[in-house]
N, C-alpha and C positions, 0 to 999 in steps of 0.2 A: 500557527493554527488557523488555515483561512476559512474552516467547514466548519459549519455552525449544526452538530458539534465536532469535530476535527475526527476526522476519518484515521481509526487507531496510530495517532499522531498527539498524543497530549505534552506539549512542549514543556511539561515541568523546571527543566535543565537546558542549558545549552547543549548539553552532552546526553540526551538523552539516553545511549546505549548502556549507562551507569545505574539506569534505574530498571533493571530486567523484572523487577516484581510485577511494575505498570505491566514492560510488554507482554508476562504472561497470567494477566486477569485477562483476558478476552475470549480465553477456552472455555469461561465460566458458563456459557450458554452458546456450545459451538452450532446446534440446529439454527438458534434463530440470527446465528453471524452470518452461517453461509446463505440464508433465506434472504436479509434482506440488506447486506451490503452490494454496495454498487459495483458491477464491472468497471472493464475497461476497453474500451473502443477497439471493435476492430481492424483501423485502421494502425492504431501503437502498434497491437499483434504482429503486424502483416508488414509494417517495417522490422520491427527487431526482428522474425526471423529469416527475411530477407538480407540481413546485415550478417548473418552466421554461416559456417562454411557444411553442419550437420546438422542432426535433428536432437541431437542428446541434450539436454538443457536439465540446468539445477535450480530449483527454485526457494530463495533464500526465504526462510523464513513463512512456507508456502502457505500458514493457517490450515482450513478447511480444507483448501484446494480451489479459491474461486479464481485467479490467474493460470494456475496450473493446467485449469482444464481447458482454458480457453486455449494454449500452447496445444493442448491435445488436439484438441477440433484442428486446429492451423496444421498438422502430422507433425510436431515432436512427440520425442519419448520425455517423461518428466520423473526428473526425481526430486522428490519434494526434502527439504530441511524443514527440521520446527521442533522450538526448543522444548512446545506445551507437549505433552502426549494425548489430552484430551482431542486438544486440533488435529493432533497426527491421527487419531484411531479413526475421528472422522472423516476426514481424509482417506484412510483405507480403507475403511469401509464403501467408498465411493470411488473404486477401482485407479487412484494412486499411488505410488509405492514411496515411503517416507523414512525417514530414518532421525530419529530423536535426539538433537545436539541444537546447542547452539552454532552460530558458523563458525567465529571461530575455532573453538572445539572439534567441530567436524574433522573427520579422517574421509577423504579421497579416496583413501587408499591403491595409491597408484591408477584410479583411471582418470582418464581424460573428459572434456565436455566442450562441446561447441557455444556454449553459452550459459553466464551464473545468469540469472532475474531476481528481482527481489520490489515486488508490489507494496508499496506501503509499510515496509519495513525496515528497510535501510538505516532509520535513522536509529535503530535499533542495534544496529552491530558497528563496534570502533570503526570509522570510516578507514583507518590506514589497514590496520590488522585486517580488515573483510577486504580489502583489495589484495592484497599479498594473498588472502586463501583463494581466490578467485584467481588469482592469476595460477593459483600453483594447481589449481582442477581446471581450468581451459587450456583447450590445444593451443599452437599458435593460429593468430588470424581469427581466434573465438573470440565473442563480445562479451562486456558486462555491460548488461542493461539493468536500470534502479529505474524506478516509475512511481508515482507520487496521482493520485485522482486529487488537485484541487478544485474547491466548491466554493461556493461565492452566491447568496441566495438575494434577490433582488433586496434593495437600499431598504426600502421600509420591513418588509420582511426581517430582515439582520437585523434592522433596531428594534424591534418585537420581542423575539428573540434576546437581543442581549440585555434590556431592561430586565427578562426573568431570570438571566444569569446573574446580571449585578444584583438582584434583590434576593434569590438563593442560593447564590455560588459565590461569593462579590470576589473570593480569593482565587477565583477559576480563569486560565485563563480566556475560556468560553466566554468574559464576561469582559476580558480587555479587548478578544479581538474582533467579537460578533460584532460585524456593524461599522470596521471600520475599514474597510475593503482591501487590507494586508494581505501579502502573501505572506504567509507564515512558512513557508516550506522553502522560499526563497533560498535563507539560511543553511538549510538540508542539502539544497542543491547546490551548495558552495563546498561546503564540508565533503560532500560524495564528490565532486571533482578533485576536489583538492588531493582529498585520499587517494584518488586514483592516479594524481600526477609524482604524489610519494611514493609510492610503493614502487615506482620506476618498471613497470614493465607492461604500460599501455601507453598507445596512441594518445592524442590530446583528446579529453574527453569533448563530444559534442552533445549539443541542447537541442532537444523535439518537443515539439506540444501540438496537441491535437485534442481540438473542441469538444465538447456535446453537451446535451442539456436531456434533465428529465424531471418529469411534474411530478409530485408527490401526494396524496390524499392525505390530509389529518391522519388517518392510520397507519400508513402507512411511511411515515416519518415518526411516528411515536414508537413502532413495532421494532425501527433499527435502533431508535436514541439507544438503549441501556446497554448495545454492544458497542458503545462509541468511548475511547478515552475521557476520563473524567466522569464517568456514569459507570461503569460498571462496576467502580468501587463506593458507590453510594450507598448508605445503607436504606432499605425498602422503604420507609417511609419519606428518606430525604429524594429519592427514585420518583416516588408519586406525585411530591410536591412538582418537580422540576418538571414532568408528562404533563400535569393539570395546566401548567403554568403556557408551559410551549404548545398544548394543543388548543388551549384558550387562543391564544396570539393566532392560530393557526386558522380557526372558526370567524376570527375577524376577518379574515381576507377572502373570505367565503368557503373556507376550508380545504383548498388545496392552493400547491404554487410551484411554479418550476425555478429549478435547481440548475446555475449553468456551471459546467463543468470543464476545467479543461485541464487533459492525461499529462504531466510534464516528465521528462525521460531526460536522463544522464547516461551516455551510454559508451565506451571507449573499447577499440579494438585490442585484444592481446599482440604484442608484438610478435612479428613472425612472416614465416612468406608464404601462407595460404591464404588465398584469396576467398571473401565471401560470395554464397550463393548472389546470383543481380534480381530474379526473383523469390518470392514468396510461394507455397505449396499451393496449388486449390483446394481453397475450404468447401467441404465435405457441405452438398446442401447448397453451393453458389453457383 
């Protein structure tokens, strides 16, 4: 967990995929997920669907829709997965079409796709079982792209920060890793390759990452914490404590601070003899 607080990623378990109750509390307040979680780079975008041979893509696990649409902006078509229905309604409601399973679980149903995605949720579906469904909904020569936004908030900052975890979370593991400049997703991104080289029916998975950074106000780091793992099952008072706490820390720094971020991508071709597009769409507006 390198994001203080871990961008719907709360490492309970090695196995995280075992504990689906965590990953479906985050429907709990789907207006203020989709408001104020972080993108992801245009530049991820615009290689994964330059690495694909169509525009049809699955998006594993898609929440709200905030990958989704970016795919949209870039001209695919998207179909969203997602196990909450809360996320899925709002997500339709915001012109994506979604279908309510888990991935495993998911039925295909005989069509095809140039490419699965799955933003910040991966760690969420058995690594081996989500490659074999992915392989069995991609054409040949279609990618699986997993994407992860890790966050890493300057050194004093993260000790700020995890001093109020260790003193009202001390069991969290917000409170082991704030502060101690871990990849926490590292592990994720072994387990997603590894998966992918079981399931026997991709390319060797390759590794991307792509920078950015963004500053936050006091509010507007307080406004996303409680759709963040490890906060959304808080109950409201233990919620306020942990806001007072973190936006204290946050007013000492003079009340904002930037956030560097960098998109890490897992991504391995379907085997097959269709070659991918060598560019990317023009996005609409560039």
């Amino acid at each position: 967990m390198p994001t203080i607080p871990p961008e719907r990623a709360p490492l309970t378990e090695p196995e995280p995929h075992r504990h689906r109750e965590v990953a479906e509390s985050f429907g709990v307040d789907a207006e203020r997920y989709d408001r104020t979680r972080p993108r992801y780079p245009d530049a991820m975008v615009d290689r994964i669907v330059a690495a694909i041979p169509g525009p049809d893509v699955v998006d594993v696990g898609c929440g709200t829709g905030i990958a989704a649409r970016q795919f949209q902006a870039a001209g695919c078509k998207v179909l969203g997965v997602e196990p909450d229905a809360r996320m899925a309604d709002w997500a339709r409601r915001h012109g994506l079409e979604v279908e309510v399973a888990t991935f495993e679980a998911w039925d295909p149903a005989d069509r095809a796709f140039d490419a699965v995605v799955a933003g910040q949720t991966w760690h969420w579906v058995d690594p081996i079982a989500g490659a074999a469904k992915a392989a069995e909904a991609l054409r040949p020569g279609g990618t699986l792209a997993v994407f992860w936004n890790v966050s890493q908030p300057p050194p004093d900052v993260a000790e700020a920060f995890a001093a109020v975890y260790r003193r009202l979370m001390p069991d969290s593991l917000a409170a082991r890793w704030a502060g101690s400049g871990s990849d926490g997703y590292a592990l994720l991104r072994t387990k997603a390759a590894d998966g992918i080289r079981q399931a026997g029916a991709f390319g060797e998975p390759e590794h991307w990452r792509f920078d950015w950074e963004r500053s936050y106000t006091r509010d507007e780091w307080l406004d996303q914490l409680p759709t963040t793992g490890g906060h959304t099952r808080l109950p409201p008072a233990g919620l306020q404590s942990v806001l007072a706490g973190i936006g204290a820390a946050i007013d000492a720094f003079g009340g904002e601070f930037t956030l560097r971020y960098t998109a890490v991508v897992v991504a391995a071709a379907r085997t097959g003899a269709v070659e991918p597009r060598v560019s990317g769409p023009t996005r609409a507006g560039r």
